[in-house]
C-alpha positions in Angstrom: -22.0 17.2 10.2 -23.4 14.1 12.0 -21.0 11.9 13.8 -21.3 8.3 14.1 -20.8 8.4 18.2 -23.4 11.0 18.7 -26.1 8.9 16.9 -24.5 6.3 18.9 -24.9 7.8 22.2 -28.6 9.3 21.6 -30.1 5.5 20.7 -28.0 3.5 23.1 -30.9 2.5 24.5 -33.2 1.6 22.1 -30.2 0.0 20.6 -29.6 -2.1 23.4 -33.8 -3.2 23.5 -34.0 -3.9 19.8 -30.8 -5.8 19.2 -30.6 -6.9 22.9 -29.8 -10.9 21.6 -27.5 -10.2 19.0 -24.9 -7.6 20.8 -21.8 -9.4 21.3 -18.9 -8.9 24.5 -16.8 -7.1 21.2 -19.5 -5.1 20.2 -19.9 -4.1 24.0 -16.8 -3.4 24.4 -16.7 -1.0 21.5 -19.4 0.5 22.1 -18.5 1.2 25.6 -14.5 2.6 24.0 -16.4 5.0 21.4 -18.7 6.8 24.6 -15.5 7.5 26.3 -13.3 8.8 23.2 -12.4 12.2 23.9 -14.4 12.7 27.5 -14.0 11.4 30.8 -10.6 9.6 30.9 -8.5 8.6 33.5 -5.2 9.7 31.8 -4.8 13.1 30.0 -2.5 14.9 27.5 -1.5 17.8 29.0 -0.9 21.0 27.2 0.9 24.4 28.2 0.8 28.1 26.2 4.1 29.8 26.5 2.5 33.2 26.1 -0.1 33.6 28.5 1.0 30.3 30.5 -2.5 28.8 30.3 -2.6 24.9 31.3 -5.5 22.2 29.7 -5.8 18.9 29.7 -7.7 17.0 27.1 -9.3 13.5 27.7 -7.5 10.4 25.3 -8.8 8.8 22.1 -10.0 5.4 22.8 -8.0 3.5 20.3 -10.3 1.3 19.4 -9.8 0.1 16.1 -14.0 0.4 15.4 -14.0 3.7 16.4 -14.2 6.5 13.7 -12.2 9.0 15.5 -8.9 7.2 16.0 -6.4 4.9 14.4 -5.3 7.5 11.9 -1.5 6.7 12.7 -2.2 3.3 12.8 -3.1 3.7 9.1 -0.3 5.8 8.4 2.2 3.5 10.3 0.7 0.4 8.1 0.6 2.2 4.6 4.3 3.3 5.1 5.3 -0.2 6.0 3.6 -1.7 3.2 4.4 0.7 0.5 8.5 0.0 1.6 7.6 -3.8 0.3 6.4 -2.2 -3.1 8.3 -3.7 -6.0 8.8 -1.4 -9.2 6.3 -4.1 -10.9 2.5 -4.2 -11.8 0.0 -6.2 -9.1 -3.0 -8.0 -9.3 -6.1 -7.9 -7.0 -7.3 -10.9 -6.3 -10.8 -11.4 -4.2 -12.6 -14.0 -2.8 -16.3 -13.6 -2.1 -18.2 -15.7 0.8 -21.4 -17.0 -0.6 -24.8 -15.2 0.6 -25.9 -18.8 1.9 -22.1 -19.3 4.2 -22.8 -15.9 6.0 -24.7 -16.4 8.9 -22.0 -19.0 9.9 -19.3 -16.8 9.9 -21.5 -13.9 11.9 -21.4 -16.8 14.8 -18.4 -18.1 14.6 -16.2 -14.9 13.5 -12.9 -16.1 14.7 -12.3 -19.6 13.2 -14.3 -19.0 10.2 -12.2 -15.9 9.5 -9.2 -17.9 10.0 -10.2 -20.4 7.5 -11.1 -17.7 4.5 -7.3 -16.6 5.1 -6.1 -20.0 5.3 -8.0 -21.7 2.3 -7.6 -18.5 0.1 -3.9 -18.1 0.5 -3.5 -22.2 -0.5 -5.0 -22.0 -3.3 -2.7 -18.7 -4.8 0.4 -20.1 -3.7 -0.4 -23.5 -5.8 -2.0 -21.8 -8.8 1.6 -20.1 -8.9 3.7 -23.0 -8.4 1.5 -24.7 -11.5 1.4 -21.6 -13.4 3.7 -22.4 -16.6 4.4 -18.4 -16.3 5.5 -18.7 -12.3 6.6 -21.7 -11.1 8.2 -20.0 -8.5 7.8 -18.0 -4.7 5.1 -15.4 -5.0 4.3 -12.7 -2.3 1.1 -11.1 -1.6 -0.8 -9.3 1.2 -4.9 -10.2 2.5 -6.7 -7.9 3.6 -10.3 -8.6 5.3 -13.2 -6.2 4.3 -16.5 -8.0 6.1 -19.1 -5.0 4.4 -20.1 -3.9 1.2 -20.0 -0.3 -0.2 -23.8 -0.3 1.4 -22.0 -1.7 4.5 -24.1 -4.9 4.5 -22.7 -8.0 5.9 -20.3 -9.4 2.8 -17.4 -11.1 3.7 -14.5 -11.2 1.4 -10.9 -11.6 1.1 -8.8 -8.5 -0.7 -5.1 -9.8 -1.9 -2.6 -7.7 -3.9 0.0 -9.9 -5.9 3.0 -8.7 -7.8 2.8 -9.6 -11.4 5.7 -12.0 -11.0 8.0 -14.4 -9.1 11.1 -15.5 -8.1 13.3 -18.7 -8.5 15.3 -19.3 -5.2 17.6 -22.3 -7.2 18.5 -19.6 -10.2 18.1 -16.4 -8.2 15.6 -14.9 -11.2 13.2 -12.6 -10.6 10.3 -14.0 -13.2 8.0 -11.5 -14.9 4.6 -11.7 -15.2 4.5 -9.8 -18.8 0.4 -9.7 -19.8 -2.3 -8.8 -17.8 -3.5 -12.0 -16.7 -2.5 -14.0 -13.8 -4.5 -16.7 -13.2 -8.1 -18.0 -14.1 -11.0 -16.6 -12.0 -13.6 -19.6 -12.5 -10.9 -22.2 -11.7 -10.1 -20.0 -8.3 -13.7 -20.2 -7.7 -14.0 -23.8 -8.6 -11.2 -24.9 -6.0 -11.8 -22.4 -3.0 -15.6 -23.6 -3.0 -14.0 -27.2 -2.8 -11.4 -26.6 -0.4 -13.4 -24.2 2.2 -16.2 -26.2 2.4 -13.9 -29.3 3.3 -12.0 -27.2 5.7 -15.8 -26.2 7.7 -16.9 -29.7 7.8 -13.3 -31.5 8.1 -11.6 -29.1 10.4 -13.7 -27.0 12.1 -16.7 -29.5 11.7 -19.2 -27.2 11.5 -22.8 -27.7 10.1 -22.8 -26.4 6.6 -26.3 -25.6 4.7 -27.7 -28.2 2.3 -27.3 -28.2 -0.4 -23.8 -26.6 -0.5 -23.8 -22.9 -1.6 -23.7 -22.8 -5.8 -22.7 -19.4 -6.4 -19.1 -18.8 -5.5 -17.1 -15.2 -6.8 -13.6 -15.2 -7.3 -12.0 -11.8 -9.1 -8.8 -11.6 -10.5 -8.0 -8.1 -11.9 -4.9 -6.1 -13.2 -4.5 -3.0 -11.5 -0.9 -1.4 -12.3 0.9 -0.5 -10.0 0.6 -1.2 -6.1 0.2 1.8 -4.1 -3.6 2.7 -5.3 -4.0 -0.4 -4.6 -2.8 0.1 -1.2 -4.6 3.3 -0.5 -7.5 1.5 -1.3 -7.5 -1.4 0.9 -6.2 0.9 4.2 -9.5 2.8 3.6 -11.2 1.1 6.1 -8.8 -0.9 8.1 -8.6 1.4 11.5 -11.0 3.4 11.5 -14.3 2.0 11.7 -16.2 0.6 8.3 -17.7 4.4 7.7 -16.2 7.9 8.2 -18.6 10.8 9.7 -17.6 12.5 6.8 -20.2 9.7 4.4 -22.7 10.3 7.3 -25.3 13.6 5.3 -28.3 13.8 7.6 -29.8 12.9 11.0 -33.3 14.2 11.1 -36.1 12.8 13.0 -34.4 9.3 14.3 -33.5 8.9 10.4 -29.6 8.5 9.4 -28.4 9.2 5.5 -24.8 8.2 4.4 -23.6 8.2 0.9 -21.6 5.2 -0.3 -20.6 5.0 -4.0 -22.3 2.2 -6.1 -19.6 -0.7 -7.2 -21.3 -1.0 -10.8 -22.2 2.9 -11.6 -19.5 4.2 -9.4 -22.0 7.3 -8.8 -22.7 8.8 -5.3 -25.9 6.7 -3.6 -27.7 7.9 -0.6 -28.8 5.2 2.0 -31.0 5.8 4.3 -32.5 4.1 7.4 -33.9 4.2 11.2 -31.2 5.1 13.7 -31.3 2.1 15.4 -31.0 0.0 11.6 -28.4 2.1 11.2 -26.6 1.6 14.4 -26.7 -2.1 13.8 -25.4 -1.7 10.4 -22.2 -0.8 11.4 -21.7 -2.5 14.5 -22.5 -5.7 13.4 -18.7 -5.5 11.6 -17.0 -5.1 14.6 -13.8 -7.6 15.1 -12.9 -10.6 17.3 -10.3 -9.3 19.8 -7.7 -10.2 18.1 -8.0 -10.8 15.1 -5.5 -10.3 12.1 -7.6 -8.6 9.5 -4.0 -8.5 7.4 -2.2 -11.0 6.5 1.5 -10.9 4.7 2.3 -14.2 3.1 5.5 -15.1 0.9 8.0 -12.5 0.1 5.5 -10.0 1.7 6.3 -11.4 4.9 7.7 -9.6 7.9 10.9 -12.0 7.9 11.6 -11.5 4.0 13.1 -8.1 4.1 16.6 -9.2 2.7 15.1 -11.3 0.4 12.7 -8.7 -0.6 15.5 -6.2 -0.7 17.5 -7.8 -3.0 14.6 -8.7 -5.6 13.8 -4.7 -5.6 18.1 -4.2 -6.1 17.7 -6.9 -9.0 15.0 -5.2 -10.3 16.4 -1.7 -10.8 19.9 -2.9 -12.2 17.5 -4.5 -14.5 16.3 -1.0 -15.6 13.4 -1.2 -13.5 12.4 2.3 -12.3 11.2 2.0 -8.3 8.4 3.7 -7.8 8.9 7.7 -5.8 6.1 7.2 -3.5 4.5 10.1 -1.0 5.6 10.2 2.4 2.8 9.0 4.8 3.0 11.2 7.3 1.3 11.0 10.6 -0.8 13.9 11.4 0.3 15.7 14.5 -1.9 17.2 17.0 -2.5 20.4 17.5 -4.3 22.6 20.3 -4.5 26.5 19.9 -5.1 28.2 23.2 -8.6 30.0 24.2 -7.2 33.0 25.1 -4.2 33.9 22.8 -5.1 31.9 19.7 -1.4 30.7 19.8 0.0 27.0 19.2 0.0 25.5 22.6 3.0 23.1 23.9 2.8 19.1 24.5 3.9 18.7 27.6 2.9 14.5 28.2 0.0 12.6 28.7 -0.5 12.6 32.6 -3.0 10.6 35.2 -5.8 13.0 35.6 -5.8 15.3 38.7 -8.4 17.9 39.6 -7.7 21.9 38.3 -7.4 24.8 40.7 -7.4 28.1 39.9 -6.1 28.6 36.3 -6.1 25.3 35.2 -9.0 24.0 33.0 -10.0 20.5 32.0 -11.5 20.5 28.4 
């Protein structure tokens, strides 16, 4: 199986020629975190066999939240966190799409424009709630930014889960949400193309194409309950925008990944130059910095009494919480060469130099 860092590391440079204008300090500097995962590093875990008393010391992971070796436990670490907020409800997924003609924009200007989608998009849920006849009340819900496609082009959008509900601070009711619909998707779309487009040219005063974009996509879907939801959106948050697992074939400076195609939902096989493909996913890479998720109401870190209670209200109401998987982290683990057996953590150390038994892997 091809990984992404090999193909990464074998057209550097003709990366570097081709795209030479359009490689940004992030980009650089994830480029430069992915060539050291796993090699030469400065500090080293350090691991001991009790049986025959063989020593190694492995190089770090990088940590880099591009890279598609690491952030596993990140993943784990956020899934578990969010799935404690779950509420034995059903949730919505709402998402708002950037228009084709917006894009460019936001590739310059990552960090404020990013800011804005977040900002605009989460104004215009909590209203719609407070006018909804059916809400009228405090609503929760968690953003989540995706900037590629399934074909990992450049299409930035906005992922929110809602609970199908909300609650009334005055009477201390949790309010059910009891169809499947939540609010209406063209008069989403009607108000976040209003209200973005004032906040490019009013606040951030940025020079928008003429005339405005005409197209603008806002979903609003009813998914059941929360945690697939959740699975789904952590697919890609830490760990790069494709697994080497997608990646199928790298033969003669030509890369194939398989994605699965949003309207057939069948397996698709992409293929491209290894340089096209390098830029492919790079091009996603983050602002340092940058909050790609986004709590907001009673999802929000400092709700957890609140939160608490509504789940407590819930279940006396007969409500059954849902019994969810433990996310576990995935623990390391290094076999010795000799013996084959499980091999002891002993620390993560500076890196010194081996003699005589001591090997550096």
């Amino acid at each position: 199986m091809s990984q992404f860092i090999d193909i990464l590391r074998q057209h550097l440079a003709d990366f570097r020629r081709r795209y030479a204008h359009q490689i940004t300090p992030e980009i650089q500097d994830a480029i430069h975190a992915m060539l050291s995962c796993r090699c030469n590093t400065a500090r080293v875990s350090c691991w001991d066999c009790q049986t025959c008393e063989q020593q190694l010391e492995f190089p770090l992971s990088c940590g880099h939240r591009s890279c598609p070796q690491c952030q596993h436990g990140t993943t784990c670490d956020w899934l578990s966190k969010q799935q404690a907020k779950l509420l034995p409800v059903n949730y919505f997924m709402v998402t708002f799409t950037l228009p084709f003609e917006l894009r460019a924009i936001a590739k310059s200007q990552p960090e404020p424009f990013y800011h804005a989608m977040f900002t605009v998009a989460a104004s215009v849920l909590k209203d719609f709630a407070a006018r909804s006849p059916k809400l009228s009340g405090d609503i929760g819900f968690t953003g989540v930014l995706h900037t590629h496609s399934r074909r990992r082009d450049y299409h930035p959008h906005l992922h929110f889960i809602i609970p199908a509900g909300c609650y009334h601070s005055g009477k201390r009711q949790w309010r059910k949400c009891k169809t499947h619909y939540l609010f209406n998707a063209f008069n989403l779309a009607k108000v976040w193309r209003a209200r973005l487009l004032a906040y490019l040219s009013d606040t951030l005063q940025l020079k928008l194409p003429h005339p405005s974009p005409s197209k603008w996509v806002v979903d609003c879907q009813f998914v059941g309950k929360g945690a697939p939801a959740l699975q789904y959106l952590s697919r890609y948050l830490y760990r790069g925008v494709l697994p080497d697992s997608s990646i199928c074939r790298h033969v003669d400076n030509q890369v194939s990944f398989t994605y699965q195609d949003s309207q057939t939902r069948c397996q698709q096989v992409r293929s491209l130059p290894a340089v096209e493909f390098l830029w492919l996913i790079l091009q996603h890479v983050l602002p340092k910095g940058l909050r790609r998720v986004r709590d907001y109401g009673l999802l929000r870190g400092n709700a957890k009494t609140l939160r608490q209670q509504i789940q407590l209200m819930l279940a006396v109401a007969g409500a059954t919480l849902p019994v969810l998987p433990e996310v576990k982290r995935a623990l390391a683990v290094r076999y010795c060469p000799c013996c084959h057996q499980a091999m002891h953590f002993m620390g993560v150390h500076m890196r010194h130099r081996p003699t005589g038994a001591s090997i550096i892997a």
